[in-house]
C-alpha positions as CSV (number, residue, x, y, z in Angstrom):
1,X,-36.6,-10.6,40.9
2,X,-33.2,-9.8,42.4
3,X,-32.3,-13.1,41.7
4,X,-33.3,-12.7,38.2
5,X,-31.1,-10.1,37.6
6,X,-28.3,-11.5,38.9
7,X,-28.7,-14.7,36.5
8,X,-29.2,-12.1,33.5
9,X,-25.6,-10.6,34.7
10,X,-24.1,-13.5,35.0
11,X,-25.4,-15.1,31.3
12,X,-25.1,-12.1,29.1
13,X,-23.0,-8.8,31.0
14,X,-20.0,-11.0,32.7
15,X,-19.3,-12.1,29.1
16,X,-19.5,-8.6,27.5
17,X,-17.2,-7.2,30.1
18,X,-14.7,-9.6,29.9
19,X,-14.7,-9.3,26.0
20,X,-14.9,-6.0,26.3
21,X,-11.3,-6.2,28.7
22,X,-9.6,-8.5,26.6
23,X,-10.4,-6.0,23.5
24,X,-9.4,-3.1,25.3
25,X,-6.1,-4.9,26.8
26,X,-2.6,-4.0,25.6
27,X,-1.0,-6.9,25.1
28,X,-3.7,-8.6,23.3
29,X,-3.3,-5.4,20.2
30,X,-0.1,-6.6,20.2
31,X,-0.8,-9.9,19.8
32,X,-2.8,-8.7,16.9
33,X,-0.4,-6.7,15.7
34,X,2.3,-9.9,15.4
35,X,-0.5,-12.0,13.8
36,X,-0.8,-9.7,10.9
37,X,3.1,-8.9,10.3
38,X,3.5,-12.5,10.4
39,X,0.6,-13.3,7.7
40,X,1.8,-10.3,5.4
41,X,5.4,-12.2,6.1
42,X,4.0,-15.4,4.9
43,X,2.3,-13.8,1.8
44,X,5.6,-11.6,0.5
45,X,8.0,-14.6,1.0
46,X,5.2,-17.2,-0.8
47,X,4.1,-16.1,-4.6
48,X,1.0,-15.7,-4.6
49,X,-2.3,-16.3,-6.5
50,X,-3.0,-13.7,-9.0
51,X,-6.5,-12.1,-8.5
52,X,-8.4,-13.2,-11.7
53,X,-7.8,-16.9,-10.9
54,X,-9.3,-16.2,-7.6
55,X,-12.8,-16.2,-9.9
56,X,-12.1,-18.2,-12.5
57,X,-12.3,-22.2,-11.8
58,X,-10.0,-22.7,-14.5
59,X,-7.5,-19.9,-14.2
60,X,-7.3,-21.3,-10.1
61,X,-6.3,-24.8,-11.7
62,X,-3.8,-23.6,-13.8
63,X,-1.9,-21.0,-11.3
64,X,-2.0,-23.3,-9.0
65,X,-0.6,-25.9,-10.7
66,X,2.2,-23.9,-11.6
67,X,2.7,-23.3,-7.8
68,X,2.2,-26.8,-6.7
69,X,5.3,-26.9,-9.5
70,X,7.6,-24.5,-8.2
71,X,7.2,-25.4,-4.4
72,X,6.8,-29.3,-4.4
73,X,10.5,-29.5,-3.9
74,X,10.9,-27.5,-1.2
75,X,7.6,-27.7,1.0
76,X,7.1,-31.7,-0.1
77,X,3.5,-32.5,2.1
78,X,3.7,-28.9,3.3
79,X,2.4,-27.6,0.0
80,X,-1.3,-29.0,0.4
81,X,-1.5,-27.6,4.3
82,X,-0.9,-24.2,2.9
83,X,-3.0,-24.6,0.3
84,X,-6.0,-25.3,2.6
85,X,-4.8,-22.7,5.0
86,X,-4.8,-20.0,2.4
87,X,-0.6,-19.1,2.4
88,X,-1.1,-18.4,-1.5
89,X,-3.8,-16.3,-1.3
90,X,-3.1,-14.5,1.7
91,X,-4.3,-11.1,1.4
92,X,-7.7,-11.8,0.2
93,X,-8.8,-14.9,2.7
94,X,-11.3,-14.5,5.0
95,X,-9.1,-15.3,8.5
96,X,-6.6,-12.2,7.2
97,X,-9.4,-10.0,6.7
98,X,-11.2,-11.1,10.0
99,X,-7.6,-10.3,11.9
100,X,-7.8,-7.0,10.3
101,X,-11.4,-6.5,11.6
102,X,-10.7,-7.7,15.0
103,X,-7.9,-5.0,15.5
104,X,-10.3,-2.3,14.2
105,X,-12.8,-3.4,16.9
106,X,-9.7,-3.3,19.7
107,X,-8.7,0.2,18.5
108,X,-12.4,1.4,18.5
109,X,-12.9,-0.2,21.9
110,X,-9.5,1.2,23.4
111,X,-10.0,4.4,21.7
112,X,-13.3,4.9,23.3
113,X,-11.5,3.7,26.8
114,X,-9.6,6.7,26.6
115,X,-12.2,9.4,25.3
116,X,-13.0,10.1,29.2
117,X,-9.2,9.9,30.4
118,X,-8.4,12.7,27.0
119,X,-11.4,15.1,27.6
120,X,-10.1,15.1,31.4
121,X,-6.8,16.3,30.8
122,X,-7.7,18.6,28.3
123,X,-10.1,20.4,30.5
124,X,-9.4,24.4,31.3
125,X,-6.7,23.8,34.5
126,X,-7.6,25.9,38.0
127,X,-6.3,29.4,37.8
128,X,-5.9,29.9,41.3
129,X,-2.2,28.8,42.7
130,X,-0.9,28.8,46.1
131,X,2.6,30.4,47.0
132,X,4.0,27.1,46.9
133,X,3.0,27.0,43.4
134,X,5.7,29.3,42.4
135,X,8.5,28.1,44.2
136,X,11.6,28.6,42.4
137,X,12.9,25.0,43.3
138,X,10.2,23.6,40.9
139,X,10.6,23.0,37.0
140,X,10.0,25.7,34.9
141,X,9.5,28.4,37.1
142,X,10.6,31.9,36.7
143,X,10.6,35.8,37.3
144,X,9.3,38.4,34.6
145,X,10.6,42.2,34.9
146,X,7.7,44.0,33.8
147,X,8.6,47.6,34.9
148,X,8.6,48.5,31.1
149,X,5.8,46.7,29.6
150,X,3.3,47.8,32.5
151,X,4.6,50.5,34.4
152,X,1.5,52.0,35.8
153,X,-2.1,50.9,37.0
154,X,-3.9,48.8,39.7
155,X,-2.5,45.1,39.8
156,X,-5.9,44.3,38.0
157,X,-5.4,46.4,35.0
158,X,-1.7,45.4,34.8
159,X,-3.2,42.0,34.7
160,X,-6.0,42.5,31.9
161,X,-3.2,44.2,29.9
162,X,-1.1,41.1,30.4
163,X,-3.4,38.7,29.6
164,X,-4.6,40.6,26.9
165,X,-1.1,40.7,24.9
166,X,-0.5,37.0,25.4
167,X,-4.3,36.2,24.0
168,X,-3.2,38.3,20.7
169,X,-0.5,35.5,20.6
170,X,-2.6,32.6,20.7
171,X,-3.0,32.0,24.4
172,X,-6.4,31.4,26.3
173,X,-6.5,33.9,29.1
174,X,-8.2,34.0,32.4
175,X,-7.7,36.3,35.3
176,X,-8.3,35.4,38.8
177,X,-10.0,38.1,41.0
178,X,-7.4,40.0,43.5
179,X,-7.0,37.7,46.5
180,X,-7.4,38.9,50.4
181,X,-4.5,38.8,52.4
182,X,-3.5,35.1,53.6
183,X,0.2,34.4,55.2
184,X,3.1,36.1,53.7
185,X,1.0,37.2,50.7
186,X,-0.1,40.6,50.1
187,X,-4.1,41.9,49.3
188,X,-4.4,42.5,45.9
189,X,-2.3,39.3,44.3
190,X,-3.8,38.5,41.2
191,X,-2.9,35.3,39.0
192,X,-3.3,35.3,35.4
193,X,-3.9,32.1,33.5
194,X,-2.5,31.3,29.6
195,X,-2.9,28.1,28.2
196,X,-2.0,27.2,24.4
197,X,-2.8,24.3,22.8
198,X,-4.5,23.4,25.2
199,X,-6.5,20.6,22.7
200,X,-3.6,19.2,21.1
201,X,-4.1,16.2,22.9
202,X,-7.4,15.2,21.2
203,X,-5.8,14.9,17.8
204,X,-4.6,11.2,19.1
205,X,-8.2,10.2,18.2
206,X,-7.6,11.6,14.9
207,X,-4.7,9.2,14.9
208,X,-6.1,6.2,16.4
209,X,-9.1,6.7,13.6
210,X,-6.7,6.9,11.1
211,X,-5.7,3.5,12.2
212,X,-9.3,2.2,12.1
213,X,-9.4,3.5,8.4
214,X,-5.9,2.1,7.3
215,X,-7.7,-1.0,8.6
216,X,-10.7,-0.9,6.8
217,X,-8.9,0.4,3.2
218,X,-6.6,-2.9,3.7
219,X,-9.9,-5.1,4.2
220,X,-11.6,-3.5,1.3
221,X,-8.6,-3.9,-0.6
222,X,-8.1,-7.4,0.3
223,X,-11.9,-8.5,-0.6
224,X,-13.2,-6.2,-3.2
225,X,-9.3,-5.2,-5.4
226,X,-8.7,-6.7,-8.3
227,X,-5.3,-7.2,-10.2
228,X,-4.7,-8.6,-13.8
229,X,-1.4,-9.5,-15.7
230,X,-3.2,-9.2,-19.5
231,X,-0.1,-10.3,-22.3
232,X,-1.3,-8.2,-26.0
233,X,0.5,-9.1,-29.3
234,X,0.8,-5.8,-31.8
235,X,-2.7,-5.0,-32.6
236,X,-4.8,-7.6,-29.8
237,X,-7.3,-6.0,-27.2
238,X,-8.6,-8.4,-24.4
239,X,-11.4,-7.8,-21.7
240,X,-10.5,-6.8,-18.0
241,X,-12.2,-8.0,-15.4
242,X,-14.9,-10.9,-15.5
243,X,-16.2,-11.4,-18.9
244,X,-19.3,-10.8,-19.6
245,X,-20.0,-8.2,-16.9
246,X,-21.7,-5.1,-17.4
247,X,-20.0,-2.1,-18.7
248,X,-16.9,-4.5,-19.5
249,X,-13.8,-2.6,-20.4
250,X,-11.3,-3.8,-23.1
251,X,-7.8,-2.7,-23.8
252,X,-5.9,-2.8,-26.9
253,X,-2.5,-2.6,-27.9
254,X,-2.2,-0.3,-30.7
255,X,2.0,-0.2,-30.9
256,X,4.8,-0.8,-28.8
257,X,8.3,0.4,-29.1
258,X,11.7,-0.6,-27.3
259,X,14.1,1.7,-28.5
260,X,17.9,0.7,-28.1
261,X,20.9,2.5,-27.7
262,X,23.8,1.9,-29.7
263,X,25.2,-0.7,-27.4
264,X,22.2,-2.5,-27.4
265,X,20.6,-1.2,-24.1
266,X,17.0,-0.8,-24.1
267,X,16.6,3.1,-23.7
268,X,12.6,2.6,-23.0
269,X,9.9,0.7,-23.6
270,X,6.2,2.0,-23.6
271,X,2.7,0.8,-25.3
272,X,0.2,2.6,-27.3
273,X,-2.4,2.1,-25.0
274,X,-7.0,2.5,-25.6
275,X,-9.5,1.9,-23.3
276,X,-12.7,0.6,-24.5
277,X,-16.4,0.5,-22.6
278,X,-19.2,-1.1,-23.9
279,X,-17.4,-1.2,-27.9
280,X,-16.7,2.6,-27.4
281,X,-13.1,4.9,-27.1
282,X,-13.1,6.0,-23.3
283,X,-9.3,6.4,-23.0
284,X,-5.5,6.6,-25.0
285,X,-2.5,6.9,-23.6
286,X,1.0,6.1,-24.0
287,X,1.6,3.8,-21.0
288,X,5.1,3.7,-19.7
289,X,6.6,2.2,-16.0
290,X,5.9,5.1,-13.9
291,X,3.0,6.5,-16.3
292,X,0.3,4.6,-16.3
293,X,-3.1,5.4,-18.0
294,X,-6.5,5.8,-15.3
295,X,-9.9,5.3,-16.0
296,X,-12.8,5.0,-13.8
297,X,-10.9,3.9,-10.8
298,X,-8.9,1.5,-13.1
299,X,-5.1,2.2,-13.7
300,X,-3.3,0.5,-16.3
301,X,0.5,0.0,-15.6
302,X,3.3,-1.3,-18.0
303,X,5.0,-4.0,-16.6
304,X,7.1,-6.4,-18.9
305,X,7.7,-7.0,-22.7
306,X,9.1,-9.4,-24.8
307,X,9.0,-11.2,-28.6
308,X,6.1,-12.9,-29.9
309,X,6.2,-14.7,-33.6
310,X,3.2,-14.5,-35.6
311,X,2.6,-18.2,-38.0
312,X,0.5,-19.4,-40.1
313,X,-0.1,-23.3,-39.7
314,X,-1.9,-24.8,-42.8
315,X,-2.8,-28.7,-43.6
316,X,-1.3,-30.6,-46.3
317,X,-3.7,-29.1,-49.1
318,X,-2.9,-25.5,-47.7
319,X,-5.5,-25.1,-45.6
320,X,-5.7,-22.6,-42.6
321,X,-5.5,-24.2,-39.6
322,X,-4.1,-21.8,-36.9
323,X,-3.1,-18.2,-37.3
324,X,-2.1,-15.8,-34.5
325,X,1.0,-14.7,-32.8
326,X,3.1,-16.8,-30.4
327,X,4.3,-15.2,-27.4
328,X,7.7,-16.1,-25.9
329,X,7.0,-16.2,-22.5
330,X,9.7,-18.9,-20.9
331,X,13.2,-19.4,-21.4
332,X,14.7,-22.7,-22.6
333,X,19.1,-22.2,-23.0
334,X,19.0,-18.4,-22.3
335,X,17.1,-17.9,-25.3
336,X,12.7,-17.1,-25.3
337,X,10.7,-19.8,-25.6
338,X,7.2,-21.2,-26.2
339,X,5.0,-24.0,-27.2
340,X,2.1,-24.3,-29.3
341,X,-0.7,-26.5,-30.6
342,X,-1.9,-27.5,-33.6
343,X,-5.4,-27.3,-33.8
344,X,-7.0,-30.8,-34.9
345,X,-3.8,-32.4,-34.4
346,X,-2.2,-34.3,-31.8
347,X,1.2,-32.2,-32.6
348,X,2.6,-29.5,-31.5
349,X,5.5,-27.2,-31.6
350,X,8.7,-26.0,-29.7
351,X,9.6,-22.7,-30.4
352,X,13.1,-21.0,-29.4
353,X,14.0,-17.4,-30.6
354,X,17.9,-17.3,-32.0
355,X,20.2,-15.3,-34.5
356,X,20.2,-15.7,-37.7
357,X,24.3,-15.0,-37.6
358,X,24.9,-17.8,-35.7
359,X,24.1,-20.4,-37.1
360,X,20.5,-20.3,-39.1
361,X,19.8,-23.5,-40.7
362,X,21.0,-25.5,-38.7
363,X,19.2,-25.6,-35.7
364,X,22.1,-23.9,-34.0
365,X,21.9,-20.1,-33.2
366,X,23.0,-18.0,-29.9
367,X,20.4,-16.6,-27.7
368,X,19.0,-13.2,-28.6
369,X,17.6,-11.0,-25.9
370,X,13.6,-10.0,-25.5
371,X,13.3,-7.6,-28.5
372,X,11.7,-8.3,-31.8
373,X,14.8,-7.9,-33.2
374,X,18.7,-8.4,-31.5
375,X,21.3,-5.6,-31.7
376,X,23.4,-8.4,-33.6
377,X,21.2,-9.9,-36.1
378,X,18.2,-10.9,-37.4
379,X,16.3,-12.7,-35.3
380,X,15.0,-16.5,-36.5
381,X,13.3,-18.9,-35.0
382,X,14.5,-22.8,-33.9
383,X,10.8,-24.5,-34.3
384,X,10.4,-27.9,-33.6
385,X,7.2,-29.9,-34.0
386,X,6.8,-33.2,-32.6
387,X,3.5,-35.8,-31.0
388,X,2.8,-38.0,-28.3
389,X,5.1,-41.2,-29.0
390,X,2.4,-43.9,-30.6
391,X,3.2,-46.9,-28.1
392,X,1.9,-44.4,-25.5
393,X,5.2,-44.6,-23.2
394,X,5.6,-41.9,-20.4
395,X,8.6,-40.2,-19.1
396,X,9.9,-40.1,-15.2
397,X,7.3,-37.2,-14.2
398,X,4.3,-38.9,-16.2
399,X,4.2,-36.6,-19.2
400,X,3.9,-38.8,-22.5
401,X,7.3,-39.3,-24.4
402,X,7.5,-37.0,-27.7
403,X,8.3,-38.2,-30.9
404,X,10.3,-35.6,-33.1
405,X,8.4,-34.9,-36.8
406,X,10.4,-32.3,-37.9
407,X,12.8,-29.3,-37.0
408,X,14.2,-26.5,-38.4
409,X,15.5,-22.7,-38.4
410,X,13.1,-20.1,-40.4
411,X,13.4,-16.3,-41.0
412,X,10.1,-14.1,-41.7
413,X,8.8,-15.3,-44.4
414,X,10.1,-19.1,-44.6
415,X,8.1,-22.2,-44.0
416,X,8.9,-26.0,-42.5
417,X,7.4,-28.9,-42.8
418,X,8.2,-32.8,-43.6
419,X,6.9,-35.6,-45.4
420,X,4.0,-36.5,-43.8
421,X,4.0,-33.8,-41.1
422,X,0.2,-33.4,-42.2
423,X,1.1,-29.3,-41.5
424,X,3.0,-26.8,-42.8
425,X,4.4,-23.7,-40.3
426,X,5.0,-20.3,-41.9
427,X,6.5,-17.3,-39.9
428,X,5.4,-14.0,-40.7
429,X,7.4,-12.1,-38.7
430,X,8.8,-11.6,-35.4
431,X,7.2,-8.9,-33.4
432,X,6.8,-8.0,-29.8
433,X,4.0,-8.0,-27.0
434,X,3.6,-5.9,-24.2
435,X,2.6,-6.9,-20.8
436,X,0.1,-4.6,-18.8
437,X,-1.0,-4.6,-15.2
438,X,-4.5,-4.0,-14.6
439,X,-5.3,-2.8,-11.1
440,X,-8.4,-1.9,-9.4
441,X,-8.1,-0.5,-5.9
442,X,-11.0,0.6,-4.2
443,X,-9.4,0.8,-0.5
444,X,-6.4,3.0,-2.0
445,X,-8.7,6.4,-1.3
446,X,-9.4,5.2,2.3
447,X,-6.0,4.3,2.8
448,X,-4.7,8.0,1.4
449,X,-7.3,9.4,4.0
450,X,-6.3,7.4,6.6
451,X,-2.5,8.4,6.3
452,X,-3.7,12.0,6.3
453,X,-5.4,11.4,9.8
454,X,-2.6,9.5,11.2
455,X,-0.5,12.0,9.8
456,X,-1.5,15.0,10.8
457,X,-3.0,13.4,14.2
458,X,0.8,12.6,15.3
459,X,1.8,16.4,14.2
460,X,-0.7,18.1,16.0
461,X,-0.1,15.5,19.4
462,X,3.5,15.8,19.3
463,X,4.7,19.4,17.9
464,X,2.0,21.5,19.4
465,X,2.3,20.5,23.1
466,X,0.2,21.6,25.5
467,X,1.2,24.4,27.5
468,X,0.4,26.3,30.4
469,X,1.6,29.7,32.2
470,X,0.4,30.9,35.4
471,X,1.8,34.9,36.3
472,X,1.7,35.7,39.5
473,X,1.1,39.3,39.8
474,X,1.5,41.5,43.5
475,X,0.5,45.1,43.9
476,X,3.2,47.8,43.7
477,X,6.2,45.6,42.5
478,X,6.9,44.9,39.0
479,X,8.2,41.6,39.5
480,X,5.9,39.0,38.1
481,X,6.2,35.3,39.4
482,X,5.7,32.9,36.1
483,X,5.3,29.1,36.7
484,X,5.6,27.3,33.2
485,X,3.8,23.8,33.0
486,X,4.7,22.0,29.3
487,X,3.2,18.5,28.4
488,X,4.4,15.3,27.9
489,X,8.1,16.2,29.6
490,X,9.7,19.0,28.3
491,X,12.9,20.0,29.6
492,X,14.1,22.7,31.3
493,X,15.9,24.4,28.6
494,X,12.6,24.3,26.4
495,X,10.6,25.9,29.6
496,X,13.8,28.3,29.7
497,X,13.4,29.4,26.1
498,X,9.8,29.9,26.2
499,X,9.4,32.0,29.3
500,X,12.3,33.8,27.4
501,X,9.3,34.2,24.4
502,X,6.6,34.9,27.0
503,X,8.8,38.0,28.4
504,X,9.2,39.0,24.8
505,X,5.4,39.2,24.1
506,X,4.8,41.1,27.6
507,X,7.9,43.8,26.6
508,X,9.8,42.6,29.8
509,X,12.9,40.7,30.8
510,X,12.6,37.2,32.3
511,X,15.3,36.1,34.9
């Protein structure tokens, strides 16, 4: 049997302990610690995948390709490594998360290493003190005149009355009973004990859970947040979140407005924000930078603007084709730009936002800014319209070669086409859309909560110190021995100042 035991120790316990050392070891946290700085390093220096195409098959293949774009020439073969590894999507892959979790369960495990070690030295301290105790050689030790405060009565009842004005000042109090008569010290010495925050000490497991819970509200952050980037033209609501789910919410912008100053400066910019849930009104707001609108743990940001064109595209017998605004959304020449195509067509169009005093007509035009409008002029648009060259050629990067069908400069209200074209294109007007952050956080209250414990755990460890005052009191002299014992190194000056404060309290001098 003894022999079976031993086997069971050696298979299953050996292992546990050693885990359980390497958990609770120092230099393994920090190890920890330098994983996840350099992770979160990797994920603010690399852009990274915005949330909704972390569900969507299709939304993945288009962010991504628009990565694989912008860091080809600077990664090269890199760029499929830190694909697989997860650098674009650091914050919500599973090996970030398990790092997170991992320190969690070395905080828990060194925390509950120290539980013993922290109820020890928070324990009530011996009252009784040997002569030596007092020695004036020794750090915060001291002499209280006391002739004043407690001028009469046995050493006992000088000792009660002691004890009993530094208790009404926060202090616990205990008396030892009169001692007998041992060396050079007089029958009748009695020691009275203060202690005050005594357990300060135990708030550093407040902090260390705080730690656990920042942990945990990153982790729930990482795997169950959500973050949107949704683009509305004047008058266009869009669902948040996965279509389709239950209770979906829809936004819609019902106005935005960039006022300028004279100079042209924009002096705000804000959207006319509603909230819809299940077809009904929830929520309105007027949504500005720092004033976002908040719903149901949802908060709804304004983040960027810009001009959008709304066209018409008909067929050669004036049929609709395509209606809708265009958003400007790149930048082609310093001027907005965006493409668009025809639906049942092979063509499409080139659009490039410009001033009409510049040159309108004739495919010329400066740049205007990302207003509907410029501060100079009204603004036209450069549209060109053009299809896949017939012979089927390619350019240098593999995209087919284009092959021009018309272009030309139109104001609201003008139309361009060409001889067979087999489309018109009309612009309405030139508006503006407003771009809107949808966040959902559900490790932000965990996170608040946590900082509050860590907070408030630090305070209550570091400002309110333990400390501890022992008076040494003999019968028929009113000079009162103090020996003053503060936490965590206080200096001499500190023990100087509050021996002054303990005097105070007693109505006596300290020397």
């Amino acid at each position: 049997m003894a022999e079976r035991g031993e086997g069971y120790h050696q298979r299953v316990l050996a292992p546990l302990v050693v885990l359980r050392a390497l958990l609770s070891n120092v230099s393994f946290a920090i190890a920890q610690i330098a994983a996840i700085a350099l992770a979160s390093t990797i994920g603010i220096a690399l852009r990274q995948l915005p949330d909704y195409a972390l569900t969507n098959a299709s939304d993945y293949a288009i962010e991504m390709g628009r990565l694989r774009a912008a860091y080809e020439p600077t990664l090269g073969p890199l760029l499929g490594i830190f694909e697989r590894l997860g650098f674009f999507r650091v914050f919500t892959s599973p090996w970030f998360i398990a790092l997170l979790a991992l320190l969690a369960v070395s905080i828990v495990v060194c925390t509950l290493d120290r539980v013993p070690k922290i109820w020890a030295s928070t324990a009530p301290s011996r009252v009784a003190q040997p002569d030596a105790f007092f020695a004036a050689s020794l750090p915060g030790r001291g002499t209280l005149n006391l002739s004043a405060a407690l001028p009469h009565g046995s050493t006992a009842e000088r000792a009660s009355a002691a004890a009993t004005l530094l208790h009404r000042f926060g202090w616990e109090t205990s008396i030892d009973a009169p001692l007998p008569a041992a060396g050079d010290t007089p029958a009748g010495v009695t020691i009275v004990h203060a202690d005050k925050h005594r357990r300060s000490y135990r708030f550093t497991l407040v902090m260390h859970a705080g730690l656990v819970l920042i942990l945990v509200g990153a982790a729930v952050s990482g795997a169950f947040g959500y973050t949107q980037g949704i683009l509305l033209t004047d008058g266009e609501e869009l669902p948040v979140g996965a279509i389709g789910a239950k209770g979906t919410i829809v936004i819609q912008n019902r106005g935005f407005s960039a006022p300028r100053s004279a100079s042209g400066a924009f002096l705000d910019f804000a959207t006319d924000l509603v909230v819809y849930r299940d077809g009904a009104q929830v929520a309105e707001q007027t949504v500005r930078v720092n004033e976002p609108l908040r719903y149901e743990g949802w908060s709804f940001h304004q983040n960027f603007f810009g001009p959008s064109a709304k066209l018409e595209v008909r067929d050669a017998v004036g049929d609709l084709l395509w209606t809708g605004d265009a958003p400007f959304t790149a930048v082609a020449d310093g001027s907005p730009y965006a493409t668009l195509p025809i639906p049942g067509s092979d063509a499409g169009l080139e659009l490039q936002l410009r001033r009409h005093d510049t040159g309108a007509g004739t495919g010329g035009g400066g740049p205007v800014g990302s207003a509907a409008t410029s501060a100079d002029g009204e603004a036209v648009v450069f549209i060109v319209a053009s299809r896949p060259d017939p012979s089927g050629a390619r350019s240098a990067d593999g995209s087919p070669l284009l092959t021009p069908i018309f272009a030309s400069v139109i104001a609201p209200g003008e139309s361009a086409s060409a001889p067979g074209a087999g489309f018109s294109v009309t612009l309405e007007s030139i508006g503006s859309y407003t771009g809107i952050v949808a966040r959902r956080d559900p490790g932000a209250p965990i996170v608040w909560l946590a900082a509050v414990l860590i907070v408030g755990g630090l305070a209550f460890t570091l400002r309110r110190p333990r400390t501890r005052l022992w008076l040494r009191l003999a019968p028929g002299s009113s000079e009162v021995a103090a020996a003053l014992v503060v936490d965590r190194g206080a200096d001499l000056m500190s023990s100087a100042r509050t021996l002054e404060r303990v005097a105070t309290i007693l109505g006596g001098e300290s020397a």
